[in-house]
C-alpha positions as CSV (number, residue, x, y, z in Angstrom):
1,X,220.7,228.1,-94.8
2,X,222.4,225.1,-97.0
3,X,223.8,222.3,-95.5
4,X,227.8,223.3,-94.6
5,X,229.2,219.6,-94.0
6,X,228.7,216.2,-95.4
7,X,227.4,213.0,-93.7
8,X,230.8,211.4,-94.4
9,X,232.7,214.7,-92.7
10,X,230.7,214.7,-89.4
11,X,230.9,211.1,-89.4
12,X,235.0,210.9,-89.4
13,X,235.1,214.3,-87.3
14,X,233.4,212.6,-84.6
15,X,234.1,208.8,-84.9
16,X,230.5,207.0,-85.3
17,X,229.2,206.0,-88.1
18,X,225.4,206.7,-86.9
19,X,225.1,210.5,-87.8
20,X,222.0,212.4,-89.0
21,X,221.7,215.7,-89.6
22,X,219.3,218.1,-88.1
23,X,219.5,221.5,-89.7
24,X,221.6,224.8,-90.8
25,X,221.5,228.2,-88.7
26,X,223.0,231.5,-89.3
27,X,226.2,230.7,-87.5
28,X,226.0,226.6,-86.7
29,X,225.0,223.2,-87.8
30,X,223.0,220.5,-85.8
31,X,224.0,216.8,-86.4
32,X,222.4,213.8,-84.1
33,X,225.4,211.7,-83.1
34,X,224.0,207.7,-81.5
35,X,227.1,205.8,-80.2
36,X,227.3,203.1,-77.5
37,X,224.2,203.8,-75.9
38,X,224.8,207.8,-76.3
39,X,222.5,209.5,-78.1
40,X,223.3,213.6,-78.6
41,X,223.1,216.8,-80.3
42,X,226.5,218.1,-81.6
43,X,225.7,221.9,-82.4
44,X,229.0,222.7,-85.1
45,X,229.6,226.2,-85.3
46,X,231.2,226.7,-88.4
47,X,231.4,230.8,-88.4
48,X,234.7,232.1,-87.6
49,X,233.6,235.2,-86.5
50,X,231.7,233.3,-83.3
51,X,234.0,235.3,-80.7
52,X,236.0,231.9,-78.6
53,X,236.0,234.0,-75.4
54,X,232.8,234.6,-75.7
55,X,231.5,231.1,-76.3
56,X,233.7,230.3,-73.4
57,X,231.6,232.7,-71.2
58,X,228.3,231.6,-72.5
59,X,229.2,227.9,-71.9
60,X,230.1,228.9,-68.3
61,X,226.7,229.9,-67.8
62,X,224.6,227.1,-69.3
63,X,226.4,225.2,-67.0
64,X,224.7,227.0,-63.9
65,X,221.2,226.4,-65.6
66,X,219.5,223.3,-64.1
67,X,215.6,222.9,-65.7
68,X,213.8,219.9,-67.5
69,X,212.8,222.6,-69.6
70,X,216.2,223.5,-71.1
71,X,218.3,221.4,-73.2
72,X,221.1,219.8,-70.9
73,X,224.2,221.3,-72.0
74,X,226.8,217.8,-71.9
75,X,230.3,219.0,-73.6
76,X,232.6,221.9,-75.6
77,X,235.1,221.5,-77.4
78,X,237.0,222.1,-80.8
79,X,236.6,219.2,-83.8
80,X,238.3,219.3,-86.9
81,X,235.7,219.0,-89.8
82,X,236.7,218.4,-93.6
83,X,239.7,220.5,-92.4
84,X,238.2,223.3,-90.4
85,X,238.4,223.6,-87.1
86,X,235.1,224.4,-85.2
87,X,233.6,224.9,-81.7
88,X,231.5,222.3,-81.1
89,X,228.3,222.2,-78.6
90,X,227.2,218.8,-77.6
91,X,223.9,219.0,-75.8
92,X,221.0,216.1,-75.1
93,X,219.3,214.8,-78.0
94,X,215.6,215.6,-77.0
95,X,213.2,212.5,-79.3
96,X,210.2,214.2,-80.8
97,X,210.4,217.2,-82.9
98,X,209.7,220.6,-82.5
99,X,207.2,223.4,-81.6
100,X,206.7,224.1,-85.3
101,X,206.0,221.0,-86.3
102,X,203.6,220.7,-83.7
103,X,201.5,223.7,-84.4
104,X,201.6,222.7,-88.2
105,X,199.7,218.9,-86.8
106,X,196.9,220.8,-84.5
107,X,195.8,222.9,-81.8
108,X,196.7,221.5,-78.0
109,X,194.2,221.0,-75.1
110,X,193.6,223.4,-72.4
111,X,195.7,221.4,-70.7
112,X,198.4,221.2,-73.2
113,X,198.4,225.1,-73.3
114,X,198.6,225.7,-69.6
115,X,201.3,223.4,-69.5
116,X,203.3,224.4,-72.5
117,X,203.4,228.0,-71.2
118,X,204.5,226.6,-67.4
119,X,207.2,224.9,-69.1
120,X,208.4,227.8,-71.2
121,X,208.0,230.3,-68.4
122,X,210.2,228.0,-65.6
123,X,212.9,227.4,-68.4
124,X,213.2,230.7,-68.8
125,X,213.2,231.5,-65.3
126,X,215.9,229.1,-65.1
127,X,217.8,231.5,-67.3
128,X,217.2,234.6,-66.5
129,X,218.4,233.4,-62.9
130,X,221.6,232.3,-64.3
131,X,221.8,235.7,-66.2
132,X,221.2,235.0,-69.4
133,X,218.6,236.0,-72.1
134,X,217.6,233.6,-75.0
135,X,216.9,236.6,-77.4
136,X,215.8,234.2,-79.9
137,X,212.8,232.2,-78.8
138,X,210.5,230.7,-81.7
139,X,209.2,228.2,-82.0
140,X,211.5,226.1,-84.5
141,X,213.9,226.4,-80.8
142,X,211.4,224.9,-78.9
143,X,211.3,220.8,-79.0
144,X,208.8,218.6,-77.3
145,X,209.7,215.9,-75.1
146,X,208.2,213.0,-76.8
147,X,206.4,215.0,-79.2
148,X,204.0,216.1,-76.1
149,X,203.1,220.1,-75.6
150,X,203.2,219.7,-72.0
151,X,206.7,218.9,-72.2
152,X,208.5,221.9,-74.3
153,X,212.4,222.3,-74.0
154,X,214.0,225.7,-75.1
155,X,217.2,224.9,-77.2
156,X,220.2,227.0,-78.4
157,X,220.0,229.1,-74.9
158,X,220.8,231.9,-76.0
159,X,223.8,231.9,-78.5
160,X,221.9,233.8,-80.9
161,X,223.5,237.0,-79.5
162,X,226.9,235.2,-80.8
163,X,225.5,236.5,-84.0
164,X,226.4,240.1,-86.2
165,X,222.7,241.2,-85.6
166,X,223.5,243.2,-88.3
167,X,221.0,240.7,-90.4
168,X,218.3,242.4,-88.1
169,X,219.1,246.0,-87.7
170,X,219.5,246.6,-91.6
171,X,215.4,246.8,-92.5
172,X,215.4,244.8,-95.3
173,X,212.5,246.6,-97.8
174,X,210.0,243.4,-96.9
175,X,209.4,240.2,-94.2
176,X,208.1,237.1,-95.4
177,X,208.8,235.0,-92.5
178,X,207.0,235.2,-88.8
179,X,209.3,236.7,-86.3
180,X,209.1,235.9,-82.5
181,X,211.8,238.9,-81.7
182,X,210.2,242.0,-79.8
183,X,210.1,245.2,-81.1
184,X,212.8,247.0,-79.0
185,X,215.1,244.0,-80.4
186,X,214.4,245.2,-84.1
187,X,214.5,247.9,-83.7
188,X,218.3,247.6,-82.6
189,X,218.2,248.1,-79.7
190,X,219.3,246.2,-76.1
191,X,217.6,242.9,-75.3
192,X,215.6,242.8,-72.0
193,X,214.3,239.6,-69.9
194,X,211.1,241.2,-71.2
195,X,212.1,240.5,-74.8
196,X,212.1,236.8,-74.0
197,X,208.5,237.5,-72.0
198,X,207.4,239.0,-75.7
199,X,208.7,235.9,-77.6
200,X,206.3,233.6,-74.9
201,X,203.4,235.7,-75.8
202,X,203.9,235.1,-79.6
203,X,204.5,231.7,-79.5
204,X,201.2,231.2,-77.4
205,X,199.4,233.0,-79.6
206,X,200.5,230.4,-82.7
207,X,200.4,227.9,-80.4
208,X,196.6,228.4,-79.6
209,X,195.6,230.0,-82.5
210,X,198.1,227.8,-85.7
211,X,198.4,231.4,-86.7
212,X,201.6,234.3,-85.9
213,X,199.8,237.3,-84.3
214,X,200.6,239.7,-86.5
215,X,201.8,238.1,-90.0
216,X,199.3,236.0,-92.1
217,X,200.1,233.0,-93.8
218,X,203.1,233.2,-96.8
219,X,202.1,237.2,-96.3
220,X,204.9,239.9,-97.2
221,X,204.7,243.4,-95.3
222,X,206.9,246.4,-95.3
223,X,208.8,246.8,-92.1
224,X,207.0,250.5,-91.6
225,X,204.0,248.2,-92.1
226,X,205.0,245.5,-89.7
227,X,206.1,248.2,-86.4
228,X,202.2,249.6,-87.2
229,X,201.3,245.9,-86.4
230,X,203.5,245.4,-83.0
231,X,202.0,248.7,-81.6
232,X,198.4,247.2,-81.5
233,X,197.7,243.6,-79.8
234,X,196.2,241.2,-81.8
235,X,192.9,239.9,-81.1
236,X,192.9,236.8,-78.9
237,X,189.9,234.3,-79.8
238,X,187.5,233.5,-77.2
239,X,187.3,230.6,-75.5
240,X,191.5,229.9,-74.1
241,X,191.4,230.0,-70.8
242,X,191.5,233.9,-69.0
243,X,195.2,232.8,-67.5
244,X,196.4,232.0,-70.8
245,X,194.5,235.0,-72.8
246,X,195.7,237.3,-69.8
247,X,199.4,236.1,-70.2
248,X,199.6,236.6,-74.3
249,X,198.1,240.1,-73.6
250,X,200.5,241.4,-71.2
251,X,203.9,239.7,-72.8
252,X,202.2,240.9,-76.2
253,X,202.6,244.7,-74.9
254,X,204.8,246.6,-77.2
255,X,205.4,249.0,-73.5
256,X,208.1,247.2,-72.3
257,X,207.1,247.1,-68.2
258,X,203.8,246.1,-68.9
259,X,205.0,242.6,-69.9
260,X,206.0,242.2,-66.2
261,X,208.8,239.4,-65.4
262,X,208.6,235.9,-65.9
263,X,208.2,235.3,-61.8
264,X,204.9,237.2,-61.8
265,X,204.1,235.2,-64.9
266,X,204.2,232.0,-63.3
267,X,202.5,233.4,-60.7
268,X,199.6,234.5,-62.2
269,X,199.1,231.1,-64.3
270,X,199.4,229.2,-61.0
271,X,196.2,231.6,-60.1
272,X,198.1,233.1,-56.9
């Protein structure tokens, strides 16, 4: 997505001079704001079609979720950029890039592994608790707490579903990017706490593997071509850990209940 606001707008709409700008999503833009000794993440969401009832709602929600593994939700309110008015999301700024850049650097230790999927699994719990699915877990959503895999923290919480998902229910002719999204979820249909499990599985997978489980590198496939691929599980390498190869497996399971729930997850990573 281009860039929607300039350095110079954020810089006035906000009132510090110290702005940077993060990135461009389908329906909001993420600027770094530093001012006397606070250091955040302004989320900008610039398309009017965002629903301000519903925002409303979702905000009242992340406000029940308490986890180190999900972003810390600090503000809302409306800001007048370069003369539109927008809802604006301030959460922590989190130091050390993202998930994807991480798996682009290297593989993680054993160690790493177990404790990136613990991380992901409790801040979803921490979710799902407070009601709320992510529905769009990847691994560009996913930053790292000093740049560390143990310490992964699941942003945008959810607001994907703010979006027209008619950009996913259209089948475009071919895909050329990876996609974390379960199948039930492309296919149009109702998200589940089990979609989120999928999106875990997937992002393991890549994780361990610097490879998407079903999608090669800069590879195009037919949609018809890509389902084929969700109905049979990918092969996982030898060598992870059983925990870890047993968890990709099951949230990898394009039968719905056989992904389980994120509480028996965590349970069967902690070995009980």
């Amino acid at each position: 997505m281009e860039q929607q606001f300039t350095t110079e707008e954020i810089a006035q709409a906000v009132g510090f001079p110290a702005v940077t700008y993060l990135g461009t999503g389908a329906f909001g833009e993420a600027w770094r704001v530093q001012a006397e000794g606070r250091d955040a993440a302004y989320k900008i969401i610039y398309r009017d079609d965002s629903g301000s009832e519903r925002l409303k709602r979702e905000i009242q929600s992340y406000r029940r979720v308490a986890s180190t593994n999900v972003v810390r939700l600090d503000d809302a309110f409306r800001l007048s950029v370069g003369g539109r008015q927008c809802a604006t999301l301030v959460f922590e700024y989190i130091d050390g890039g993202d998930l994807a850049d991480a798996i682009s650097r290297g593989r993680p230790t054993h160690d790493q592994l177990f404790d990136l999927a613990s991380g992901l699994l409790n801040g979803l719990s921490a979710l799902h608790v407070a009601d709320l699915l992510h529905r769009d877990l990847k691994p560009a959503n996913i930053a790292l707490r000093g740049g560390d895999y143990s310490h992964p923290v699941i942003l945008d919480l959810g607001l994907a579903k703010l979006l027209d998902v008619e950009s996913i229910t259209r089948y475009p002719q071919a895909i050329g990017t990876p996609t974390y999204m379960a199948p039930e979820q492309l296919l149009g249909k109702r998200a589940m706490r089990a979609s989120d499990l999928w999106a875990v599985g997937a992002i393991l997978y890549e994780a361990a593997t610097g490879f998407h489980p079903f999608l090669a590198p800069g590879e195009t496939v037919t949609w018809e071509e890509f389902f084929d691929r969700l109905k049979k599980k990918p092969s996982i390498p030898d060598g992870l850990p059983s925990e870890i190869s047993d968890l990709i497996d099951r949230c990898l399971s394009d039968v719905i209940h056989k992904r389980g729930t994120v509480d028996k997850a965590i349970a069967r990573l902690k070995g009980k």
